[in-house]
Every structure is written in structure tokens, then in C-alpha cells.
N, C-alpha and C positions, 0 to 999 in steps of 0.2 A: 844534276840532281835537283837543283832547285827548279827548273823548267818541268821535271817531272811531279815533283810535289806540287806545283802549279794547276798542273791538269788535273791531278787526282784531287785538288779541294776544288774544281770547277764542273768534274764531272764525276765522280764516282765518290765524293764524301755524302754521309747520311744529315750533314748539316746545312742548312742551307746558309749561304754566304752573300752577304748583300756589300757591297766597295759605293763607297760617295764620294765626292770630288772635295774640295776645301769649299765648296759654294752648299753643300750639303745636296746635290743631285744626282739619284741615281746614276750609276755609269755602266753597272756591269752586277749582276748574280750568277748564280751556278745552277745546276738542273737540281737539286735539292729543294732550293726553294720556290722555286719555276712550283712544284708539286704539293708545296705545304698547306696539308687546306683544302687542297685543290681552288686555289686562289691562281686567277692568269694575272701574272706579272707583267705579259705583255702589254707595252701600252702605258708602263711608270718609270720607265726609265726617263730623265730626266726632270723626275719631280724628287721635292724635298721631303725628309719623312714625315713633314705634320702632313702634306698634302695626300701623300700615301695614306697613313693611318685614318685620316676621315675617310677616305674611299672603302677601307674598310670600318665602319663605324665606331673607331675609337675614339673616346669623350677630352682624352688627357693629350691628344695629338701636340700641341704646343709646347707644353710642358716635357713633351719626350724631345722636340727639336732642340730648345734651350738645353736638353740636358746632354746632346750630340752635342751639338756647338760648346761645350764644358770640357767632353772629350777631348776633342779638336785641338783646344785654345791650350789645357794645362794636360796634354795626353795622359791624364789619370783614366784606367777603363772604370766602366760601370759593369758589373755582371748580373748573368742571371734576374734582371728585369721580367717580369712575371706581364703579359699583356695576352685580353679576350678581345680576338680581334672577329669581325660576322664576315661572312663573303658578301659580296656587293650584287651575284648573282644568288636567283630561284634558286634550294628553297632558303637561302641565309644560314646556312650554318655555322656555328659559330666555333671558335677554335682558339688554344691556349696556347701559346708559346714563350720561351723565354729567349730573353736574347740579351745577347753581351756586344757590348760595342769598344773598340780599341782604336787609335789611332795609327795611320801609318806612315813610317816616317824611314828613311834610309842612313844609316846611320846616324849625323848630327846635323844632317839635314834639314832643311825647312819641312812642315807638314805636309805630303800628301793627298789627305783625304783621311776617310772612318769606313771602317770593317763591321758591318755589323754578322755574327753568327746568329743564326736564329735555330732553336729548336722544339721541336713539334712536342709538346707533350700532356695533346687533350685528354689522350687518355687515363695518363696520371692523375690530371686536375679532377676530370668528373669523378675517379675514382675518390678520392680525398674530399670532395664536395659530397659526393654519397655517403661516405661516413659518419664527415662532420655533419650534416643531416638528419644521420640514423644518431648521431649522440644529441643532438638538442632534442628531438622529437620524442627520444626515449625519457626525457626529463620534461616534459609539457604532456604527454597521452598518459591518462590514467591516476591524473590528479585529485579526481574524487570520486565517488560511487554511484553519482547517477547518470544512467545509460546513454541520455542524450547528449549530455556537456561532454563525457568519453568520444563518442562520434564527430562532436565541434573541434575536439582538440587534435584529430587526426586532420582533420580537411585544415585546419585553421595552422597543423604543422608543416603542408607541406606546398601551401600558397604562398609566394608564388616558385618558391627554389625548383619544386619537382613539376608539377603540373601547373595548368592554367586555370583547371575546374579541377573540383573533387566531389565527389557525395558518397553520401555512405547511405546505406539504407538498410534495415534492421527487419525482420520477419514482426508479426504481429504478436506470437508468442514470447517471443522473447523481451519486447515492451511490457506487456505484463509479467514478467520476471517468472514466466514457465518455461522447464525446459522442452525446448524441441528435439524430434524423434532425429536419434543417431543416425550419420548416416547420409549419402545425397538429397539433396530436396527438391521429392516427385510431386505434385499436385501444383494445385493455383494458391496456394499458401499468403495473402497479401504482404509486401513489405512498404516500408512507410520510409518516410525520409527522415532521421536522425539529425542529420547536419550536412553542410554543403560550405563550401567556400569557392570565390569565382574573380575573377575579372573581369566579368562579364555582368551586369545584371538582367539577372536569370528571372528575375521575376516578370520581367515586361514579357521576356520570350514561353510564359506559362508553363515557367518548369515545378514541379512539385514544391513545397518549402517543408518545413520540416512540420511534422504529426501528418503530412497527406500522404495519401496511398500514390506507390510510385508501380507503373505499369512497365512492364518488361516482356517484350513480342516473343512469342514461341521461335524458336529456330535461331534466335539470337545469341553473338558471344554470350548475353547475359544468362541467360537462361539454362546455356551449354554449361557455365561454369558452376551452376547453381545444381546439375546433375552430374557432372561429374566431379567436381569440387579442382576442377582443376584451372589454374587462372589461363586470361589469354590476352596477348599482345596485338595488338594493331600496328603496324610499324605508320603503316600509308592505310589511311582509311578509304577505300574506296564508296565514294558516295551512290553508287548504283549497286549497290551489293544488295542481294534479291532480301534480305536481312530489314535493310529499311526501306526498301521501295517497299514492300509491303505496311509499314508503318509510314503511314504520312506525314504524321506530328511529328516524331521522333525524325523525319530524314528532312521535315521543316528548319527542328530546330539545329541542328548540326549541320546544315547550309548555312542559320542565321550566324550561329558563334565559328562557323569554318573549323569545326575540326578535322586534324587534319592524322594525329597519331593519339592514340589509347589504349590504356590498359585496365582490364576488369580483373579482379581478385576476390572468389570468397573469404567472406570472413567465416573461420575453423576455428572453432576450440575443443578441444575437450571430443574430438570426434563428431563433434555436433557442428551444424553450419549454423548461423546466426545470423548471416546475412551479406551485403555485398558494397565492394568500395568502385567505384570509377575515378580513374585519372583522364583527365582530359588533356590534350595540349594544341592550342590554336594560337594562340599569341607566339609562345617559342617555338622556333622554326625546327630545332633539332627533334628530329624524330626519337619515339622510344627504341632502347636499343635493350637486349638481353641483361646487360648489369643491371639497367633501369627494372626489369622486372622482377631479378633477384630481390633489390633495395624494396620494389615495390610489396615483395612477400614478407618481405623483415616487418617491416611497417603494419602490414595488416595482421600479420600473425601475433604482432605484440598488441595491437587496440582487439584482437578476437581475445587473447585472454585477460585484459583487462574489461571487457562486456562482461563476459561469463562471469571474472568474480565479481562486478555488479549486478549480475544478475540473480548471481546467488546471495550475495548480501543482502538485496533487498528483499529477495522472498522470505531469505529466514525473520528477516524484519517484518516482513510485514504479518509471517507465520506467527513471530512473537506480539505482535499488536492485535490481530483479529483473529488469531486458531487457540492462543493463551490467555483468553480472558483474565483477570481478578479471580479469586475466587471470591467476591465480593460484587454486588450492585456499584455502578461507578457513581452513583450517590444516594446512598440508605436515605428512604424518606426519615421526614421528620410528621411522628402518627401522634395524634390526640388521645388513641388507644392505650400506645406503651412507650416508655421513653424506653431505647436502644443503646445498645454498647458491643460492639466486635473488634476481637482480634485475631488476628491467625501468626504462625509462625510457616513458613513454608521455603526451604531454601533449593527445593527442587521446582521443576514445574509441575505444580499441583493438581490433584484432579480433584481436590475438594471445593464446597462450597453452601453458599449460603445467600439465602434473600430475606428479602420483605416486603409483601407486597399487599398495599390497600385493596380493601373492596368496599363492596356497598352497606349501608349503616354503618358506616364507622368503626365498623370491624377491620379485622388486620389478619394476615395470613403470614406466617413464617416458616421456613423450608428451612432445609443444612441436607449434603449429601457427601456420600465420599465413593470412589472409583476406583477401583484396581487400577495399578499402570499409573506410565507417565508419560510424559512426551505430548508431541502436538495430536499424537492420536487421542490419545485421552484427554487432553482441553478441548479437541473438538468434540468429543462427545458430553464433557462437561456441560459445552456451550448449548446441542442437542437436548443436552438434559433440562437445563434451566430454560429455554427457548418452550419448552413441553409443557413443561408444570407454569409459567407464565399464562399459557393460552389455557390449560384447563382452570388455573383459578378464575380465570375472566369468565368462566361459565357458572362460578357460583356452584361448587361441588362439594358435597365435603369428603375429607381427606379418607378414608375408605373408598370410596367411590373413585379418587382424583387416581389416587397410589392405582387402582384395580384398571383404568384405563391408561395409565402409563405404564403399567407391568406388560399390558396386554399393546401396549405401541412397539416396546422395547423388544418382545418377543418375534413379534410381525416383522420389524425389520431385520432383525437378527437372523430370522429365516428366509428373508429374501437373498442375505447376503451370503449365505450357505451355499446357496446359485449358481453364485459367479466362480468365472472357469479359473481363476487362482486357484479356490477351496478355501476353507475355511471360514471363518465370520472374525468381522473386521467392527464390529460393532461391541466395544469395550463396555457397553452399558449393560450387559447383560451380567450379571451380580452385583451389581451398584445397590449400596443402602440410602435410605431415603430417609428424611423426616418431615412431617408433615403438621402444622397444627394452626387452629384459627380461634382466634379470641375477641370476643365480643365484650365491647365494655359497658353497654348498657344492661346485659344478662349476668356479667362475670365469669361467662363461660369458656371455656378454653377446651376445645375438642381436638383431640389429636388420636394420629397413626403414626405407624412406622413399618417401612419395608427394610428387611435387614437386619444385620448386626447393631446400627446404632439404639442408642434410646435415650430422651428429654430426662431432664434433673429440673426437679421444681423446688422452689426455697420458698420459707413461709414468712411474713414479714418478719416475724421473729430471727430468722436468720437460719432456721432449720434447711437442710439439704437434704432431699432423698430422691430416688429413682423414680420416677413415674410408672404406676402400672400399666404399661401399655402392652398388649398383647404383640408378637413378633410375627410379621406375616415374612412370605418367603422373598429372599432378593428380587431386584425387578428383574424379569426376562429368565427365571427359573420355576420350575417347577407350576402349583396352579393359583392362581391370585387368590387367595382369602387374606384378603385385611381386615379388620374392626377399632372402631374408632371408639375412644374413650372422652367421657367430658367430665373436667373438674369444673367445680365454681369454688374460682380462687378468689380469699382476699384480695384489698384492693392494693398493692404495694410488695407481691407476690413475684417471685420470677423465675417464668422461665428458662432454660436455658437449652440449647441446641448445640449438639458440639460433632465433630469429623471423631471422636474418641473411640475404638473399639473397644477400651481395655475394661470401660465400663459396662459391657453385657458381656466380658470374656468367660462368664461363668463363675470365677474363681471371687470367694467374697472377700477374701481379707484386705487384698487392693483395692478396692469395691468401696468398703466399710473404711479403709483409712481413706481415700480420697474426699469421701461425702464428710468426715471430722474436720478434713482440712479447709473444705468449702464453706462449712459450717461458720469454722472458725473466719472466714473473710467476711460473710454477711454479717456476722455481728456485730459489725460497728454499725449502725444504720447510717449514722450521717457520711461513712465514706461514700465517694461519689461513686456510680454504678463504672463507669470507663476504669475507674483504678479498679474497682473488681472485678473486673472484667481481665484486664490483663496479670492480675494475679491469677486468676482461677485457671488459663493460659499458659502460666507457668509450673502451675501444678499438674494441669493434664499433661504438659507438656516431656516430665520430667519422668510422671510416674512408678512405677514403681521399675524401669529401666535403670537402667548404668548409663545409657545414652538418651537426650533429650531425644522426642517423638519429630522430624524431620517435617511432619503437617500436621498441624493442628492449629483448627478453626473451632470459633469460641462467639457465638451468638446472645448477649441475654437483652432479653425482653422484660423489664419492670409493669405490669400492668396497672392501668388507671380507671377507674370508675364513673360513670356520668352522673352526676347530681341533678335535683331540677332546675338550673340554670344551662342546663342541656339538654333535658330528657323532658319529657311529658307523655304520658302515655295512658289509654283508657279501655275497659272493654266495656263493650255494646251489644246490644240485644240484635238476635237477627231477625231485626221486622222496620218495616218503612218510617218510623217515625228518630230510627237512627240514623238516620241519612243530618235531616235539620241538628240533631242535637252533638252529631259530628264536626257540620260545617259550625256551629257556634262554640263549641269547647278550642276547635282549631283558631278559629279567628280572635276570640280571648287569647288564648295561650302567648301568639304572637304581637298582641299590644303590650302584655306582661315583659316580653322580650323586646320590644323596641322596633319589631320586626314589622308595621303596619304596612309598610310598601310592597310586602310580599300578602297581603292579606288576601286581596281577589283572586291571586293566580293558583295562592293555598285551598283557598274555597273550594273552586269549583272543583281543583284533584281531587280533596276530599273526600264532596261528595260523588265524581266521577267513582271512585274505589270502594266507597262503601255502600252505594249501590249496587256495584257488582257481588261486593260480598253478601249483602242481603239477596239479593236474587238467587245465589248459588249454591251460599251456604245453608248449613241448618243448627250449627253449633256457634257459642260466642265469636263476636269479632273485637280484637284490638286496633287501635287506633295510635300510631307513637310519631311522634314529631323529635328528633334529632337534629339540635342546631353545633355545628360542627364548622365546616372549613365549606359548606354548604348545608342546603336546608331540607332535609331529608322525612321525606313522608311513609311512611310505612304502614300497608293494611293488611294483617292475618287475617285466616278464617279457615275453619277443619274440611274444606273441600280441596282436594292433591290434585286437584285437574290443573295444567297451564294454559291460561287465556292468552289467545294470540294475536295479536294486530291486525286487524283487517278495515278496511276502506268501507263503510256504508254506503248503498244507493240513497238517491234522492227519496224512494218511498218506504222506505225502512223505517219503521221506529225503533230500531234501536241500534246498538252497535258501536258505538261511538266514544264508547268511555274511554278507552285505552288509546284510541287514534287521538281526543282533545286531550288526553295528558300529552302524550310525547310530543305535542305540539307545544306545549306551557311550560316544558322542565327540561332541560340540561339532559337526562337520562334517565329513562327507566328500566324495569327488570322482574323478575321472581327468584323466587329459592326456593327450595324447601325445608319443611321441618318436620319434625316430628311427628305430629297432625295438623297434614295441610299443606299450607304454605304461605308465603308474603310479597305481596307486591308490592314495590317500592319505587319512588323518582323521587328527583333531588333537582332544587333551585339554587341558582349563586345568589349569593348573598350581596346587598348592597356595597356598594364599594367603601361607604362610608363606617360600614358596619365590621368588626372580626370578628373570631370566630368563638368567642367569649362573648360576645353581643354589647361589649366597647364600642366607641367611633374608632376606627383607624387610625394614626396616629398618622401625620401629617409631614 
């Protein structure tokens, strides 16, 4: 029996068995371990197993002999010894065993030798290495929300345990946090490098590095998997594969690093491809094997949907920072014309809004609008909206006029977008109410319009509230544009007010009439500061005559202010040549009165540059106004509506020139019109040492 249990642990046991002598040198194994590994045994018989184990690359070789010779000496076994042992032949593969060592001894006999049992169990370990792996990696990928460090943290998970290189590379859409079309991905779409991690440094061998576009040859695993989303393994990469002899770079550089085995994996989320990972492996000898590309899908499949929700993240973020403006300027000037005060309540995303915007003379333009709808559709047409009436006040319109070609923009697009093969119109501006008004505070005037439901509330120094008469043209993008602009000349300490309120043109008067008592009753303190009245009168529109506060409401006022002659000067003139001279001298006085003597030559000659024009052109009075402001503003009426244009004289012209040597002398010029006629205007800055009060600066 025991001769036959002999043979069967020498030849037919799954363990391999290795017998040492008392000197620790091989004597004898079994065909078990003859096979482990595929490691040849031949050829170590009579070595020790430190000598053994460096043969196969083990670091701790010494440390195991001492710990046989412990066996040996006090025959205590050691079991289950966990050792990665490499083959010592092409291609090195490495391999896990555990092995138990016991001594052998015949009864109470002297020792023997040591037994050692070895068993194979690399498959267990990679298995348990893949895990523990997939558990660290799933605690490092996805640590924050921007797309590129998500990429870093994949390559930078799985160098060097899984691979020797990794890169990830991301479609260009998807960097800008758009989504890409569901689905395989057909076309030349570029993808860019994300993150990479290496052993290698890849940048001498001119590999992409991360924001550069990375290039992927037609016909390639990459390409394949990128159309049919399905990953692919290399076990042995063959370097003549018709794949990169076609690409030279690409079959340069994978000579340089010797790759040898590889796996490509789309990155999938959400149905959508987002881009792709490469595992490389040239350093470790063991080739990829099918677990390895399971692990490799885990992996990629958890950094695809931690991309996607950064991807999503940032776009709604970034939807929420530039598609949902303020309904506010993100900073209300500070005007000479009116001192300001707004508030809004808005706990949704709003489609209301409100500006204020300078023009030329020292006037001031104030807007308020509200939008059906919410959402980012409607902040972007907000944005639309105010981006509109921006560019038409820079052209000096007035608000009839402005409203009449922004109803007529609003409509234009609206019908384009009728077009498109969805159907429907995607353009929320089309019923939007508008207000519009501009006040001048050398005149006192205050001309306003309104498209829509809304309408301005004016208070009189006194504290009085009432409704403005202002005619109600139809919403913008409805119906046909008749607006009419109405002008008050308000006291100087008068205000304003612009508000998102429908309830105030609801027709119905009694809510009407108690809100303007209550308003009333807020202006009556004068000395309250306009901000506290402002968010009072806020909470009154806000509350009105609802059960429930109003969810948006924006609240604009406008205090206006007067120019005295420590700002104003202003003259009218005969139209005949001898007001040209008595022009240029009332200007040049005016401005030693003010301190202003440094601007005196450049005053001059605009001057009479403009008032010559006007005498030439004109046939009815001209005015002359000088406005010292936050600059130095020249303005010349006269009852002819023509607009003089800029144009370049020849050298044998006599004339021409007036308007070309102004905009050479002045910061900006312009026209308007008015009522009869119209006004040329340019503006000088003003000495540095001088503000806008005609003080020195303050230091």
C-alpha cells in the first residue's frame, strides 16, 4: 500500500511535490510539478531553493531558504506560502503558487529532508487581483465632475496592476458637454486625449498628451470598435498586421514601447459612445486573457457613466450660467440722469427682466420685459431679447420706433422657425411684453412706449402714484406694430417705475386703485432712501391682491435728476455766418467758467465744425448745448431731418470736412432725431484731473 500511494503522489497527483535532502537540495519531484507554470524543472535538481527561486525571479528567495531550514531544524510545517514566481524563459510568464513545506522524518528518527507540496493557483490569484482592483478603482474614478481628471483617474487606476499604458480619449462633443448622436460612431468625429498614464514616457515617442487630437487609422481595432461599440482584445499583437503597416507612426511607435498585448474598449453610456480607452501591456509579460477583458469592461463601463453625468452636469451648469442670465444687468450703471433702485423676487427660472442703458447726452434708456414660459428656453430668449433692444438703443431710436423694429425682428424669426421640419415655433418671444422709456435730464423729458400687457407707474415728488398714459401697442411678434410714444416732463425728483406686474393693466380697477394708495403711501416719506422703496413697493406688487405671493416680480425705479448750469449751457443761434464766430466764443467762455480751459481748442474748432454745417443747411434756429457730464458733450440742433454722413474729402474739395475733423478730435460722435430736425452730437473725456462735477479728482 504505501509503495503504491508512493507512485500515485509521483505520478498521477494534481500537486506537485518537490523532496530536499537535510543539505536543502533538490533530490526528486513528481510530474505535477515538472508542469507548473510550464516551468522545466530540468536541470535544478541538486540546487537549494533560494537558488531555485531566483532562477525563477523571486525577490524573497533567502528568506524562504531560512524559513525551510526552520522546518528542517524544529519540523514545525509552514503552509499555504502564497509565492509569484516569472519563468525564466520567453515570454516570462508569471505564476502564483502556494506551497506547504513539512519535514520528513521516519518515526523518531533523525530528519530526512523537507517536502515541499506546491500548488498552482494563478488562476485564483489574478482572479482576486481583478476584483481587488475593480474595488479600489471603483473608489478613485469619479471623484469629481470634470471630464478630464474622470479620464486621469481611470488611467492613473489601473497603472501599473492592469496595464503598462492606458489612454483614454473622449470625442470633441463630448468635451464641450454636448451630447453625442446615439448609437455607433460613423464619420471622422475628432477625439482628443483626456488622460494617459504610462511607464513609458510617451511624450519623447510623440504620443498625443492630453487637449490634442488623437488619430485613429481606418480599418483599425480602434475604429472597428468605435463602429460597432464592441471592445477588442489582442492577446499577441502582431506587428505586421496590414492595420499598422499602413500607419507608420502608429507601427513606429508600438516597436518603440514593444507592445506586445492590448485591449480597446468603447467608452458607452447611456447608449451613446463617448469615446475610447486603450490598455497596453509591454513591460508585463503576461499576455491579455478573456477575464482581463471582462475586468476591462467593468472598468470602462463605470468611467462611461461617470463622463456622462459630468457631462451632464456641466452642461446644465453651464445652461444655468449663460442660457439663465439675471434678470438683471450684472452691473446697473451708476447715471448722472437718475439714481436707481431694483428688486426682483423670482424663485423659478425667470423670464423677466430689466436694464438700463446710457446714451448719448446724458440721457438714459430704461427697459423691463416679461415672457411667457420658463426654463432655459425662455432665458434664452430673454437673453435674445435684451441682446436686441441693446443694439437698437445704440442706434439712437426712439421707443416707438425701437418696440416697431423689434416686434418686426421677433416676428421675422418666428417665421422662420415655422420651417423647420420639427413644426412649430420654438421662439417664446413672440407675445412678450415690453417697456420702453428714455429720459433726458437736460429737457426733463421722459418718452416712453409699451408693447403689451405691461405699463410704467410714475410718482410725483410729492409721493403721488399713478399709471402713465401710455397707449398699449400689441405684444411683440403679434399682430401689426403700432406703437406711440408719449413724453412727460417730469419734475426733478419724480420716478419712474418699470415693473414685470400684469395685474396692473388687468383691467380691473379696484386692485389698480388700492395698489397705487399703497405706493403712494411708500413715497411719502421723502427722506426714505429709494432701495427701501423699492423693495417695499416689491412686496406689494408682489403680494397683490392674490392669496399667493406673485413667484416673479421685478421692480425698476428710476428717481430722476435735472442739470443746472454747472452742467448745462445751452444757446440758440441765428442761421447766418456770423454764428459760426459767436458760437466758437460763447463755447470757449462757458468752458473757462467751468475750469475746462484744456479742452478749449479741441471745443472750438467742433464747434464751429457743426455750426457751420448747420448754417449751411439749415433755414430755421440753431441750438448750441454743452453738457459737462462724466464727459464733455457738444450738441448742435437745427430744423433740417437730413443725416450728414462721414465721408473723406479730396485734396481739391473745399469742403467736406467738418464731420471727418470732428471724429478725429472727440471720443465719439452721432445724430438723433427730433421732433424738427435733429442733433449732432461728440463727446470729449474729460481731464483726468477734473470730475464730472468740474472738481479736481480726488487723489
Amino acid at each position: 500500500m504505501a509503495e503504491a500511494v508512493l507512485a500515485a503522489l509521483f505520478s498521477e497527483s494534481p500537486v506537485g511535490l518537490h523532496v530536499l535532502d537535510t543539505e536543502l537540495r533538490l533530490v526528486r519531484y513528481n510530474s505535477a510539478a515538472r508542469n507548473i507554470g510550464a516551468f522545466p524543472m530540468e536541470g535544478f535538481l541538486g540546487r537549494t531553493p533560494s537558488e531555485t527561486l531566483r532562477a525563477f525571479g523571486y525577490e524573497g528567495a533567502d528568506e524562504v531558504e531560512a524559513m525551510v531550514r526552520e522546518v528542517l531544524r524544529t519540523g514545525r510545517p509552514r503552509r499555504d506560502v502564497l509565492m509569484r514566481l516569472r519563468s525564466p524563459r520567453p515570454p516570462h510568464t508569471q505564476t502564483a503558487v502556494l506551497v506547504s513545506w513539512f519535514r520528513l522524518q521516519k518515526g523518531h528518527g533523525p530528519p530526512l529532508g523537507v517536502a515541499a507540496a506546491v500548488l498552482d493557483v494563478t488562476g485564483q490569484y489574478r482572479a482576486q487581483a481583478r476584483l481587488a482592483l475593480l474595488e479600489r478603482a471603483s473608489t478613485r474614478i469619479g471623484t469629481t465632475m470634470d471630464l478630464f481628471r474622470t479620464a486621469q483617474e481611470l488611467a492613473d487606476a489601473t497603472v501599473p496592476e492592469f496595464a503598462d499604458t492606458v489612454t483614454v480619449d473622449l470625442l470633441d462633443p463630448v468635451l464641450r458637454c454636448e451630447a453625442p448622436q446615439a448609437g455607433p460612431l460613423v464619420g471622422g468625429i475628432p477625439l482628443r486625449r483626456a488622460g494617459w498614464c504610462s511607464l513609458h514616457e510617451l511624450e519623447q515617442a510623440g504620443v498625443p498628451m492630453a487637449g490634442q487630437v488623437s488619430g485613429f487609422p481606418a480599418g483599425s481595432p480602434y475604429r472597428q470598435s468605435l463602429a460597432d461599440l464592441q471592445p477588442r482584445l489582442i492577446g499577441r499583437l502582431d506587428p505586421e498586421a496590414a492595420w499598422l503597416t499602413d500607419e507608420p507612426f502608429r507601427h513606429r511607435l508600438l516597436e518603440v514601447i514593444r507592445v506586445h498585448s492590448m485591449i480597446v474598449v468603447p467608452l458607452c453610456a447611456r447608449g451613446r459612445v463617448l469615446g475610447l480607452v486603450c490598455f497596453y501591456r509591454w513591460r508585463t509579460p503576461d499576455v491579455y486573457e478573456d477575464d482581463d477583458l471582462t475586468l476591462a469592461r467593468q472598468l470602462t463601463d463605470r468611467t462611461a457613466l461617470c463622463l456622462d453625468n459630468a457631462r451632464q452636469y456641466n452642461r446644465g451648469r453651464l445652461a444655468a450660467r449663460l442660457l439663465q442670465p439675471t434678470p438683471r444687468p450684472p452691473e446697473v450703471p451708476v447715471h448722472s440722469a437718475v439714481e436707481t433702485a431694483h428688486s426682483y423676487v423670482s424663485s423659478r427660472s425667470g423670464a423677466n427682466w430689466f436694464d438700463v442703458i446710457p446714451l448719448p447726452g446724458s440721457r438714459v434708456a430704461l427697459a423691463a420685459g416679461q415672457i411667457d414660459g420658463e426654463g432655459i428656453r425662455a432665458a434664452t430668449t430673454m437673453g435674445e431679447l435684451r441682446a436686441a433692444i441693446g443694439a437698437l438703443a445704440a442706434l439712437d431710436l426712439s421707443p416707438d420706433e425701437l418696440l416697431e423694429r423689434l416686434h418686426e425682428l421677433v416676428a421675422r424669426l418666428s417665421g422662420q422657425e415655422l420651417l423647420l421640419p420639427q413644426g412649430g415655433s420654438a421662439n417664446l418671444a413672440v407675445g412678450a411684453s415690453c417697456l420702453y422709456a428714455v429720459y433726458d435730464p437736460v429737457t426733463r423729458e421722459c418718452v416712453m412706449s409699451r408693447a403689451g400687457v405691461l405699463r410704467p407707474v410714475l410718482v410725483t415728488p410729492d409721493g403721488s402714484a399713478e399709471l402713465a398714459d401710455v397707449p398699449a401697442g400689441p405684444a411683440l411678434g403679434q399682430g401689426m406694430p403700432a406703437y406711440q410714444s408719449v413724453a412727460r416732463e417730469l419734475p426733478e425728483g419724480s420716478v419712474v417705475m418699470l415693473d414685470s406686474y400684469p395685474v396692473l393693466a388687468d383691467g380691473s380697477s379696484r386692485p389698480v386703485e388700492g395698489l397705487l394708495d399703497r405706493m403712494t403711501a411708500v413715497f411719502a416719506d421723502r427722506s426714505r432712501p429709494l432701495q427701501n422703496a423699492c423693495d417695499a413697493v416689491t412686496r406689494i406688487l408682489g403680494t397683490g391682491h392674490r392669496e399667493q405671493p406673485e413667484e416673479r416680480t421685478i421692480v425698476l425705479l428710476a428717481r430722476t435728476r435735472a442739470f443746472g448750469p454747472d452742467r448745462l449751457a445751452e444757446w440758440v443761434l441765428r442761421p447766418e455766418p456770423e454764428s459760426v464766430s459767436q458760437a466758437r466764443t460763447l463755447a470757449v467762455d462757458q468752458l473757462t467758467a467751468w475750469g475746462l480751459d484744456e479742452l478749449a481748442f479741441t471745443t472750438e474748432l467742433v464747434v464751429s465744425e457743426l455750426v457751420t454745417n448747420a448754417v449751411r443747411y439749415s433755414d430755421g434756429p440753431i441750438e448750441l448745448r454743452l453738457i459737462r457730464d462724466r464727459a464733455l458733450t457738444c450738441e448742435v440742433s437745427d430744423t433740417n431731418s437730413t443725416v450728414p454722413h462721414l465721408r473723406r474729402a479730396q485734396a481739391e474739395d473745399e469742403g467736406g470736412r467738418g464731420l471727418y475733423i470732428t471724429a478725429q478730435l472727440t471720443q465719439r460722435w452721432g445724430t438723433r432725431p427730433v421732433r424738427r430736425g435733429k442733433i449732432i452730437w461728440a463727446e470729449q473725456a474729460l481731464p483726468d484731473h477734473v470730475s464730472a462735477a468740474g472738481t479736481p479728482a480726488p487723489h
